[in-house]
C-alpha positions in Angstrom: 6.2 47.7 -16.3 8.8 49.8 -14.0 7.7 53.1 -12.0 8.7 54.6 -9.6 6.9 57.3 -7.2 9.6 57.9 -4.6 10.5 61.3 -1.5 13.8 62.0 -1.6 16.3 64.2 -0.2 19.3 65.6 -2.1 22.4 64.9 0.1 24.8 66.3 -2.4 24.5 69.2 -5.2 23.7 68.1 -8.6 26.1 67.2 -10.7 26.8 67.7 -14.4 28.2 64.4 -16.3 29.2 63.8 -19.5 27.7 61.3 -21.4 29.9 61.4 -24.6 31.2 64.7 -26.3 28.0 66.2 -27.1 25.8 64.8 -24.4 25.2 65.8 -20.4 23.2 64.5 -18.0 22.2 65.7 -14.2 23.0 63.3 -11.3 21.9 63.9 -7.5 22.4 61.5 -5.3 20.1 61.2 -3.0 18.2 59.2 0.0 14.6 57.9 0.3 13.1 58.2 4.2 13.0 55.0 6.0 10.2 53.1 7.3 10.0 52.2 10.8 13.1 50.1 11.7 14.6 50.2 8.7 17.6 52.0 7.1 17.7 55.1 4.6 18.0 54.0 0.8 20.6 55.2 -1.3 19.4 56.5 -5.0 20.9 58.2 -7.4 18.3 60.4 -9.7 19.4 60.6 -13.1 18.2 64.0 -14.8 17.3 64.3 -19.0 15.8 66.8 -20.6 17.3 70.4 -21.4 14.7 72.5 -19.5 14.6 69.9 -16.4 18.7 70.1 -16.1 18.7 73.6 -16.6 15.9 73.9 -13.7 17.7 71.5 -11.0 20.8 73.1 -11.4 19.6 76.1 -10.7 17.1 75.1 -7.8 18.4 72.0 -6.7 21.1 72.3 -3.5 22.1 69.7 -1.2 19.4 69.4 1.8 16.4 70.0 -1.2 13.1 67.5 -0.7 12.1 65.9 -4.0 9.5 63.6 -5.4 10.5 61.7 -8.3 7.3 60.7 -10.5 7.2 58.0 -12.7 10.6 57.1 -13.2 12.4 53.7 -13.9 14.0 52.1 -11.2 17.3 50.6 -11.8 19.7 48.5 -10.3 23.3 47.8 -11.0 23.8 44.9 -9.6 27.6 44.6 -9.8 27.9 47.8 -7.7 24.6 46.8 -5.8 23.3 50.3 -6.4 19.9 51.7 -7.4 19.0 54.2 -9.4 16.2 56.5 -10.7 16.2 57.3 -14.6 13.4 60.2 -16.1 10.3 60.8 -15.0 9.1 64.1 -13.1 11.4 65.8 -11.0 9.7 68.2 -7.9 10.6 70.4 -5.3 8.1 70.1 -2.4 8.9 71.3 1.0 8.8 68.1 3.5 6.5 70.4 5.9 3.4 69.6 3.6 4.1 66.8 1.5 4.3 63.5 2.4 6.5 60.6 2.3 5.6 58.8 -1.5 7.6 55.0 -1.8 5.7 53.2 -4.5 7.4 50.7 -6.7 5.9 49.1 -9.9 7.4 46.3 -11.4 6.5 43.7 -14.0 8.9 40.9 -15.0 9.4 37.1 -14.7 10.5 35.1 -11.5 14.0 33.3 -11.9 13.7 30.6 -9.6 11.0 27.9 -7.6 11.1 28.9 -3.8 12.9 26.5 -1.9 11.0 26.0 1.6 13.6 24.2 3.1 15.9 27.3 2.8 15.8 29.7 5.6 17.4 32.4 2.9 13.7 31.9 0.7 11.2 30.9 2.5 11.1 31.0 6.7 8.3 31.5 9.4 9.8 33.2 12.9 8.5 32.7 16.7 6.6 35.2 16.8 4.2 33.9 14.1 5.7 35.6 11.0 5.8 34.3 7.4 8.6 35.8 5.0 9.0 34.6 1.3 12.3 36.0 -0.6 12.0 35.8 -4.6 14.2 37.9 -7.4 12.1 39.3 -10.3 13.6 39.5 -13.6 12.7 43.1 -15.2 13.2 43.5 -18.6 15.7 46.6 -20.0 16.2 46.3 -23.4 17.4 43.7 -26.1 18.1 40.5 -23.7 19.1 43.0 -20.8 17.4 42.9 -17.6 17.8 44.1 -13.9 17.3 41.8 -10.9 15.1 43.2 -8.0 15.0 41.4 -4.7 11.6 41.1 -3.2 10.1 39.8 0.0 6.2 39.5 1.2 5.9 39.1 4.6 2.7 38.0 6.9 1.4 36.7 9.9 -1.0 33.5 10.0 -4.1 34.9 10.5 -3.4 37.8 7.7 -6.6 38.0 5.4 -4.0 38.6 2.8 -1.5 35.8 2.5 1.5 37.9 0.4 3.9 35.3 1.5 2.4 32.3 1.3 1.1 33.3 -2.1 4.4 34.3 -3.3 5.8 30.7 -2.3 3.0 28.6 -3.4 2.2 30.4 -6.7 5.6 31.6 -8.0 7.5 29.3 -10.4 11.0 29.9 -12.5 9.4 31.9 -15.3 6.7 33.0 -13.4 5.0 36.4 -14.7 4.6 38.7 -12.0 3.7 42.5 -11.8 4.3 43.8 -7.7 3.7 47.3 -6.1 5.4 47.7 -3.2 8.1 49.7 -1.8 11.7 50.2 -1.4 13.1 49.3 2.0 17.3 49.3 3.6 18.5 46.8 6.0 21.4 48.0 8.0 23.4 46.1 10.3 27.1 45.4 11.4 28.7 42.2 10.1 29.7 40.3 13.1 33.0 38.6 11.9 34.3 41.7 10.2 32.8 44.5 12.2 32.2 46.1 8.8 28.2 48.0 8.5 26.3 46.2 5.6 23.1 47.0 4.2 20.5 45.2 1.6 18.0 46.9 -0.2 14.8 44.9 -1.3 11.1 45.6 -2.6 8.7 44.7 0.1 5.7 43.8 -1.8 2.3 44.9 -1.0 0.5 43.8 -3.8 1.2 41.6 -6.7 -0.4 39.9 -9.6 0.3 37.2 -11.9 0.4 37.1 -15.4 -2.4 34.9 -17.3 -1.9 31.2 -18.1 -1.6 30.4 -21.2 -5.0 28.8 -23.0 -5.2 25.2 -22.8 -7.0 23.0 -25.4 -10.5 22.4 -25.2 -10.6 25.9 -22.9 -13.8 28.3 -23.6 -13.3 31.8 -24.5 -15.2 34.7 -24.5 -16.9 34.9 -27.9 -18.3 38.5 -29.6 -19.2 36.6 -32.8 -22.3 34.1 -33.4 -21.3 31.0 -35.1 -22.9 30.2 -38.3 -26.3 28.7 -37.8 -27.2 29.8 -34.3 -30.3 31.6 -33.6 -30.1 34.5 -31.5 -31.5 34.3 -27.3 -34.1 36.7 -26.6 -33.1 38.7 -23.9 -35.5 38.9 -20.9 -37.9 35.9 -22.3 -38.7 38.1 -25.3 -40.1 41.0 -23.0 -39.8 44.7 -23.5 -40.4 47.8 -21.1 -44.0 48.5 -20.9 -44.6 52.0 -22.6 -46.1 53.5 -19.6 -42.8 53.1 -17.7 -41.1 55.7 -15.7 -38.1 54.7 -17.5 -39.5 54.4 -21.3 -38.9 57.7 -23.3 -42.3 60.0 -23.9 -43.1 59.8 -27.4 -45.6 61.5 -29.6 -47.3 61.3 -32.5 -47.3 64.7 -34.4 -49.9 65.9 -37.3 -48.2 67.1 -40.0 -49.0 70.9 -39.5 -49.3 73.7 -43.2 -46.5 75.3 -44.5 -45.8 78.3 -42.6 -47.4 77.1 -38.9 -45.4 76.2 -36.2 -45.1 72.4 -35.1 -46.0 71.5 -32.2 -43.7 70.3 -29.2 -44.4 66.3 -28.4 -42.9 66.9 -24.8 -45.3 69.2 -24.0 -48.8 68.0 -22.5 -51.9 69.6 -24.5 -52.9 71.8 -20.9 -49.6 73.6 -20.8 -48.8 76.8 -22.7 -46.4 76.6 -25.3 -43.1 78.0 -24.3 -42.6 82.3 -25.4 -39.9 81.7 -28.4 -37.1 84.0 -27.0 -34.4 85.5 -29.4 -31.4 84.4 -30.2 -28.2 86.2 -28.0 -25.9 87.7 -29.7 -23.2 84.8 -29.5 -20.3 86.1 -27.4 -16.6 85.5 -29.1 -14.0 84.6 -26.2 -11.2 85.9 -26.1 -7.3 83.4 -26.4 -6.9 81.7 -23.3 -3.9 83.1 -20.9 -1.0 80.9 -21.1 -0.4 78.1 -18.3 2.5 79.1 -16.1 5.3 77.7 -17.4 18.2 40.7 7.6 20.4 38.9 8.0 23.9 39.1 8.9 25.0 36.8 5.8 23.2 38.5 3.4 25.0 39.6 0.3 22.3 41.6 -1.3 22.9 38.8 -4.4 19.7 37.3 -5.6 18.2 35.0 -3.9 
């Protein structure tokens, strides 16, 4: 599993590339809004199709809002960059559409959390829980992307994220998360150099199921040889007088030629006027549809 439903504002044209001598794609590189206290995030939107390049270029300028829907999120970690691959591509104007960051991932955990390492697992003064893990997403024939991911909650939370997280994720671990992309900026203290780290801040997650265990019961559509079937309701039915029973009838069979009569109707109501059949109208074709921390490396964790 890997969607993406992202904002995001063009900061530089599109751009043709070549993909080998007879293939082109569209890049634009773009940035998704920040939440509060956090950084912008860096993305570059990867463009296929032949109707969907020939439409950014031609609509597409630098300062255009965008929402990306349903693409696959990437990430390079050697360059520490993440991209956007397919997917629908929209202008919208930012004046009425909102901000959209909503990850989906599915993949495996690479590593137990360590609790004694602030870098994993920590809990701050102010009452705060954080968990770090790295999920391992699955690209192709043994290929995969590594995602960074934090939960993050206080105490008294009803929802635990992060101690969930720590206490049920394992090396191997399957996991599916929604959450959303989020940018840490700061200035590295020793080298006066900015730095930023990009992670998924998880808002909801799931884990895969276990695998069966011997001797475990499973749902069962079949009947084993032998058995004799339960009654359902000790053997009662609905009482034919019931509101909810359907009306039933018993009709006389009636001479060739003379009309039957109607069951649903009760013997003191007149029989319905037959009415002739309308002439049955033809329609016409339908109209076409309009076309942080100051040591962090951003590695995994």
């Amino acid at each position: 599993m890997n969607k993406a439903y992202l904002s995001v504002q063009a900061v530089e044209d599109p751009k043709e590339i070549y993909v080998d001598q007879t293939r082109t794609n569209v890049i634009i590189n773009c940035l998704v809004p920040p939440a509060a206290n956090k950084a912008p995030t860096p993305v570059t939107v990867h463009v296929y199709g032949k109707d969907d390049k020939t439409r950014v270029l031609s609509s597409i300028k630098a300062g255009s809002t965008l929402f990306i829907a349903g693409g696959k999120l990437r990430h390079d970690l050697k360059t520490r960059q993440h991209s956007v691959h397919g997917g629908s591509i929209y202008a919208v104007s930012h004046q009425t559409f909102g901000i959209v960051n909503e990850i989906i991932l599915g993949g495996r955990c690479i590593k137990d959390v360590d609790r004694s390492d602030d870098k994993q697992f920590k809990t701050t003064e102010s009452g705060y829980m954080v968990t770090n893990q790295t999920l391992s997403v699955n690209t192709g024939k043994q290929q995969a992307d590594l995602f960074n991911l934090y939960a993050i909650n206080k105490a008294d939370d009803r929802y635990n994220l992060a101690e969930l997280l720590a206490n049920l994720t394992r090396k191997g671990t399957g996991l599916t998360v929604c959450g959303r992309l989020t940018t840490d900026a700061w200035t590295d203290k020793s080298t006066g150099q900015p730095k930023t780290s990009t992670k998924i801040q998880v808002n909801n997650m799931t884990l895969a199921p276990k695998a069966s265990t011997p001797g475990e019961v499973k749902p069962s559509t079949t009947m084993p040889a032998g058995t004799t079937p339960v009654s359902l309701w000790g053997g009662q039915t609905l009482p034919a007088d019931s509101n909810h029973a359907e009306p039933t009838a018993s009709v006389t069979p009636q001479s060739i030629g003379e009309p039957a009569a109607d069951p649903w109707i009760k013997p003191e109501e007149p029989a319905p006027v037959p009415v002739a059949a309308a002439t049955p109208v033809i329609a016409g074709p339908l109209p076409d549809l309009p076309v942080s921390d100051a040591d962090d490396d951003d590695a995994p964790f």
